[in-house]
N, C-alpha and C positions, 0 to 999 in steps of 0.2 A: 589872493583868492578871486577877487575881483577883477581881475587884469585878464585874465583866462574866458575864453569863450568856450563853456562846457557843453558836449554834445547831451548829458542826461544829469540834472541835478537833482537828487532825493532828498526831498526832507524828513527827517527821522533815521534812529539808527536802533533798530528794534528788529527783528525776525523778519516782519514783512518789510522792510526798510530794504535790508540787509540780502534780500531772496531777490528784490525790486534791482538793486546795484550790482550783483553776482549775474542775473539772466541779461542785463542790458552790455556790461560787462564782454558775457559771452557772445554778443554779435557784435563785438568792437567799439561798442561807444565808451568816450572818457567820461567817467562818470567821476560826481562830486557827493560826500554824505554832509547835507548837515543837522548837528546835531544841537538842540537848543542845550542841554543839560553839559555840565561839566563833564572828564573824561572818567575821572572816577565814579561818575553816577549814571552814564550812558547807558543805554540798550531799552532804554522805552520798560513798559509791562514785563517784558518779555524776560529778563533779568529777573523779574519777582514769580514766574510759574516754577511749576513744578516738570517742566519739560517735558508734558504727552504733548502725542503727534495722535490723530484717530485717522486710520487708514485703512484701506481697501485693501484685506489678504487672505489669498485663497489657502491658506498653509503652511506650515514651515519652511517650504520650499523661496515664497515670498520675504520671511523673515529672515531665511540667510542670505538673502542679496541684498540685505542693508544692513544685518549684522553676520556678518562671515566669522565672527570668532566665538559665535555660539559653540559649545563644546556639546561630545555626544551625549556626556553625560547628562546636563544643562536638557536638552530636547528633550532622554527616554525620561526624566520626571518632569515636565512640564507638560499639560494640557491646553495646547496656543489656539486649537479650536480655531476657526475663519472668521473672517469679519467681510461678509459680501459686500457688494456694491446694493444690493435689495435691502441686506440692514443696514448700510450708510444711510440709506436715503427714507429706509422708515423711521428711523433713530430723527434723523432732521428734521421730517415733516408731522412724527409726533410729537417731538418735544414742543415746537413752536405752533404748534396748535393747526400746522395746515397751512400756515403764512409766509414760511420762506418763500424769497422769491425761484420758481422752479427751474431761471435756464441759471443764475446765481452757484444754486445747490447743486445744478448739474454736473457745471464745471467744479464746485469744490470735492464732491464726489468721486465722477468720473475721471480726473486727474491727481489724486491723491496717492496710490500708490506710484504713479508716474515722477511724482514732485520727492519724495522719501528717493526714490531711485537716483535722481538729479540731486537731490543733493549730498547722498552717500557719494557718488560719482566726486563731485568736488572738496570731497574729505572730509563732510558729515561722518560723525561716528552715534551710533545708540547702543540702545539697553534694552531688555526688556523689562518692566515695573514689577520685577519683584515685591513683594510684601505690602505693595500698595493696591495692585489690581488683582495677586492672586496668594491666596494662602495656605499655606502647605496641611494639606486632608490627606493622611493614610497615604504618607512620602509622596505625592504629587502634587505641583502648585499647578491650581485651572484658571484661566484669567477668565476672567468676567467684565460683562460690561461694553466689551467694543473697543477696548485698549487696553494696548499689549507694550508700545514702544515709546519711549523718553529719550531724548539727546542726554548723550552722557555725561554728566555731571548738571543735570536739570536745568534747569531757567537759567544761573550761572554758566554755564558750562557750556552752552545752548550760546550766548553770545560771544563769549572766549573764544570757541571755536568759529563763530562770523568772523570775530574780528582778525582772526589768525586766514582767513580762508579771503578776506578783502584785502589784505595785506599783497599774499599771495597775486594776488590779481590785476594788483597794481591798481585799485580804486582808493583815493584820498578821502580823506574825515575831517573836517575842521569841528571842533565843539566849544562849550561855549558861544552857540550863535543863533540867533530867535530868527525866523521865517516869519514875516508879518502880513507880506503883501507880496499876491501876482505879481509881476509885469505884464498887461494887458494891454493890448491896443483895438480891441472890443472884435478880433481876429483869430488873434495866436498869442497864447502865453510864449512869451523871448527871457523869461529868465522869473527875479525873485529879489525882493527887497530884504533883506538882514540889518538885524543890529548884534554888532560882537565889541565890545571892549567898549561901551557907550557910543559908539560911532555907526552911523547909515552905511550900508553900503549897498552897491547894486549886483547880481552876479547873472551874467546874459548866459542863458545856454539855449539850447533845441527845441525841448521838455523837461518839464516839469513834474516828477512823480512823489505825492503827496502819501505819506507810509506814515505820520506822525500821534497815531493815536486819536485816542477819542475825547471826549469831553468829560471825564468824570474827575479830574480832577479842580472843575471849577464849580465850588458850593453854589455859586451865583448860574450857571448852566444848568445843576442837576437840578437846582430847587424851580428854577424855572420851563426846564422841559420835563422834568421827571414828577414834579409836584412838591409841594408842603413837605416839610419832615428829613426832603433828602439833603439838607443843608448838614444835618445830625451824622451821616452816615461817616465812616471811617472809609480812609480808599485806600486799597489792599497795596496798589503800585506806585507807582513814579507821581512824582509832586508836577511836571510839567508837562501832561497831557490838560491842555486847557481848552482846547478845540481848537487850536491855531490852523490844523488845515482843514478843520474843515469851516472854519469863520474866513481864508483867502479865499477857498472856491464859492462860497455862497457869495460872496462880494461882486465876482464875479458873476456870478447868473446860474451858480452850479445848480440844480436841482437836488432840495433833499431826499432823503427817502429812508424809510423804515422805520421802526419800534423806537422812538424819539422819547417816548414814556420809561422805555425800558430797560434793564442793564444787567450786566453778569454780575450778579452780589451776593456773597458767601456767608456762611458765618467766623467771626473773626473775634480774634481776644477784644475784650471788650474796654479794656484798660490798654489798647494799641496805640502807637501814636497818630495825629489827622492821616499821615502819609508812612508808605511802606519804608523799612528798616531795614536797608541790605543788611547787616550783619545777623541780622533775623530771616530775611527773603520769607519763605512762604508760609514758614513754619507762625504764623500769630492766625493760621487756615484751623479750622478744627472739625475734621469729617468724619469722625467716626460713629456721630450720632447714630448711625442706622441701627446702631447693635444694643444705644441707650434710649431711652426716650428727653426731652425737652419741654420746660416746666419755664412758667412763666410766671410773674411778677404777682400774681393772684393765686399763684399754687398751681395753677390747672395747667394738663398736657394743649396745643391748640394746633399739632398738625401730625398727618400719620407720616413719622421718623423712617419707617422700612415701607413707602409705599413705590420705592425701586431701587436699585443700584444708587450709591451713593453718585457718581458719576454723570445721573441724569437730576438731581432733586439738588445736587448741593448749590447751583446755580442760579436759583430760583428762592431758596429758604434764608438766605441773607435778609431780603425783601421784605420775608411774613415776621423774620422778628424784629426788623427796622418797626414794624407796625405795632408790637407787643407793648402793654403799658411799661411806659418811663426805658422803651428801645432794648429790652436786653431779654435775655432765655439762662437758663443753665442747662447746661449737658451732662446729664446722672448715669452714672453707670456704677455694678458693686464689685467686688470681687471674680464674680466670672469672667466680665469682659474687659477689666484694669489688663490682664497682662497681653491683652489684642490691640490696645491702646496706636494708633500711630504713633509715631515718634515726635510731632507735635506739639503732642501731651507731655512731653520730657524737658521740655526747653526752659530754662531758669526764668526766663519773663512771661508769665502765665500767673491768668484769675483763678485759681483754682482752690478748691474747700475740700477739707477731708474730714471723716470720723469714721468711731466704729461702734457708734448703735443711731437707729434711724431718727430717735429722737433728737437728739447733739445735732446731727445731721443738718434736718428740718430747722432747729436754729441760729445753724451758722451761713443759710442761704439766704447773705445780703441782700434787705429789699424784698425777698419771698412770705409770703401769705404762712405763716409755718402750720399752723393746725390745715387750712385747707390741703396743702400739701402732702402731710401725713395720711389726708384722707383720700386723697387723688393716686398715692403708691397702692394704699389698700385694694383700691379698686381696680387699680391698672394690675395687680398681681393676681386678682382674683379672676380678671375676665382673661388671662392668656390659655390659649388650646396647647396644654403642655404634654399633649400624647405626642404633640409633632415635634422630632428635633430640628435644634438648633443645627442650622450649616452657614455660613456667610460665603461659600463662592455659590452661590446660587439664592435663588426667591423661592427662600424654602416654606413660605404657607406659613409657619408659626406666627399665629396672630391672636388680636384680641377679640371678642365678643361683645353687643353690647355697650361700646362705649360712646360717648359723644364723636370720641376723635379715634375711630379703630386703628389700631397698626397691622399693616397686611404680612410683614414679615420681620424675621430676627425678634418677636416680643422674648424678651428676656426679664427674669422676674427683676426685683429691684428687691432683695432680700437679704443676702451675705454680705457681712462685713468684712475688710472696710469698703465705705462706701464713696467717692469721689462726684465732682462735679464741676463744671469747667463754665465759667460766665463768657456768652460771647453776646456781641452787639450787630451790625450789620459791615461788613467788608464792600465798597463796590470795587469790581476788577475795570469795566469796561463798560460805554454805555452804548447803545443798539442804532442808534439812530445815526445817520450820516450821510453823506453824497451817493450819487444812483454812476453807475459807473457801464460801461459796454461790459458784457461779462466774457468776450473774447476778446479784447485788447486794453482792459481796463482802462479806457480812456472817460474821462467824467463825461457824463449827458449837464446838456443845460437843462432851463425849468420848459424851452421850448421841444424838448425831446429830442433834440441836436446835438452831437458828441463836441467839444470844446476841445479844439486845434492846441496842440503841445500839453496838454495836462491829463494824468492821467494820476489814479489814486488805487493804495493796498491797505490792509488791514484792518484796524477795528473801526475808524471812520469810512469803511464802506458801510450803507444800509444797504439792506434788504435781506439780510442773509439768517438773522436770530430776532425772532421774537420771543419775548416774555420766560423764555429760558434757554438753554446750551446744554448739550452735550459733551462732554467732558474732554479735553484735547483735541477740539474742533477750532478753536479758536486759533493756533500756534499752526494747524496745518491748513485754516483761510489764510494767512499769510505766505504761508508757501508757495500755496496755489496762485494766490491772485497777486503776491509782490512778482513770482516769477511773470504773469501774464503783462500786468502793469512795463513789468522791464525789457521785456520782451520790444510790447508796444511802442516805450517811449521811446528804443535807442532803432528801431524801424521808422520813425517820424523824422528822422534827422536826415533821411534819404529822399523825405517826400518834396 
């Protein structure tokens, strides 16, 4: 490993790792992956998603140049509807409240349909998200939301096919091996310090591109950038996302940048273990609240469940119930919306409570306030506008009147038995904060606003790009975009 003078070495083997090694690849550099995690636990985050991509498509015409085995039938009952480059970029700059950085979002944007094409091209295959983003109304399924496309077989299936597609290519993977430190000579990064098997080693190459995730899986990180409390939180993915690259580039003189407060965090079985469970992947996620409402530790509702698309709220409401007394929510739903359930809800390791009258109910919601509670259904069932129907591929208005915590859509009564309810706590997937990087050749900026010679950085340890919330499948296609940019960049510096 060592012996080799590598023209592009990537640390991380994750999507944006993996996009970073394939684009550098493609203009001839010998690229090296390393991966800190063992090979049965490989692929970073990315291994634990549910495999959306959020892309820029002007119509069906755009979805079968990356899935060509869409059938005709498959098309006349599907409603794929467009997802412009105007709602890419309203979707990012409202969710994040106006703060993404604008030439960042440009290029995630503007080369997203490009990046889907590039890597169907190199033997990507997808899907579209059946049953998760559209549900079949009067024989049509209409997607909603701004995503339509998932690698097929999800987050699994999403690195299986990297790693079949690096093979291919002729790019090596050593695993089992920690990235710790630059090679700097207060110049040009010339390589990378590693330790594998208890032993230092040094490995020289060109450039240097850092893909390795973010900081959230260091309690002692999240509690001290993110605040109090986020020691508590459960992390959705991979146990060795600890900040390792983004603690060598700060060493260096990297400059930070972005929502360092911040982080994508879900709601998540609440009886989960600290770190995600391949044999489980995504499935400990619980997103269907929109159709239920969310009862906390005092009985009381404390956020509006249908105030959008699941897709834009689920990212964001991990957080409000990290905040709930003693950290945890239940997710209530009766009879009408049990059999709408994701498949989530199905999985033998699940906190889940059942009965079937609302009394039993209210006292078997460990830890819940039970008379408040009973009194909190009454009212929530009283203030819903039930002249409006119910629809979920659409924000169909049914809401409530009236209440502390209004719900703007999906209010569905809480009446029929049986009735169910699912305990989750806080999941975090990623944290926001991270290196400021060129956003056309991914190459890191120092803190003096000066790009830093051989190093260049992809995916969730970029900042600038997500504040305080995420758009759903935006995450998996910034790595696309900016690993292909970053590789691009790195294996062009080995000419300079």
């Amino acid at each position: 490993m060592s012996s080799k003078n590598w023209d592009v070495v990537v640390v991380g083997a994750g999507n944006a790792a993996f996009c970073a090694a394939l684009a550098a690849r493609e203009k001839g550099a010998s690229v090296l992956m390393v991966e800190r995690a063992p090979k049965e636990l490989m692929g970073g985050n990315s291994r634990f998603t549910a495999g959306a991509f959020r892309c820029v498509y002007d119509g069906v015409d755009d979805l079968k140049a990356i899935m060509p085995d869409l059938t005709k039938d498959e098309i006349e009952r599907s409603d794929f509807g467009t997802y412009t480059s105007d709602q890419f970029y309203d979707d990012m700059f409202r969710i994040t409240n106006y703060r993404t950085d604008g030439d960042l979002c440009d290029r995630l944007v503007g080369r997203s349909r490009d990046a889907m094409r590039w890597l169907h091209s190199k033997g990507m295959k997808f899907d579209p998200i059946w049953g998760r983003q559209a549900y079949l109304i009067d024989g049509k399924f209409k997607f909603w939301g701004g995503l339509t496309v998932e690698s097929k077989g999800g987050g699994p299936g999403l690195v299986e096919q990297h790693l079949k597609l690096a093979e291919k290519q002729g790019i090596d993977i050593v695993y089992g091996t920690r990235a710790f430190e630059l090679i700097y000579d207060g110049n040009v990064v010339r390589g990378l310090k590693v330790k594998a098997n208890g032993a230092i080693e040094e490995i020289k190459c060109k450039s240097v591109v850092i893909a390795c995730g973010g900081f959230e899986s260091s309690a002692e990180m999240r509690t001290k950038y993110m605040g109090p409390g986020w020691e508590l939180a459960k992390v959705r993915g991979t146990p060795y996302n600890t900040g390792d690259g983004i603690n060598m580039a700060l060493a260096i003189g990297a400059s930070s940048y972005g929502n360092w407060s911040g982080s994508h965090a879900v709601q998540w079985d609440y009886n989960a273990p600290e770190f995600g469970d391949l044999s489980v992947g995504d499935n400990f996620q619980k997103h269907s609240y929109p159709w239920g409402i969310l009862i906390n530790a005092t009985g009381r509702r404390f956020v509006d469940e249908g105030a959008d698309f699941r897709n834009y709220t689920y990212a964001k409401y991990g957080a409000v119930v990290l905040k709930q007394p003693n950290n945890f929510a239940y997710q209530v739903f009766d009879k009408k919306i049990i059999p709408m359930l994701r498949d989530e809800y199905r999985i033998k390791r699940v906190s889940k409570v059942s009965a079937n009258t609302i009394e039993e109910f209210a006292h078997k919601l460990e830890g819940v306030n039970a008379e408040a509670f009973l009194d909190e259904i009454k009212r929530y069932n009283a203030a819903i506008k039930k002249d409006v129907l119910f629809n979920p591929n659409i924000k169909d208005g049914r809401c409530t009147v009236g209440l502390d915590f209004n719900k703007s859509n999906w209010a569905n009564t809480i009446e029929d038995p049986p009735f169910e309810a699912y305990q989750v706590g806080c999941g975090v997937s990623f944290s926001f904060g991270g290196v400021r990087i060129d956003p056309d050749s991914g190459q890191v900026i120092d803190s003096d606003m000066n790009p830093i010679p051989g190093l260049y950085a992809a995916g969730e340890l970029v900042g600038g790009i997500f504040y305080f919330n995420y758009p759903g499948g935006s995450g998996l296609m910034s790595g696309a975009v900016f690993g292909r940019i970053a590789g691009t960049g790195a294996a062009s510096a080995r000419n300079a």
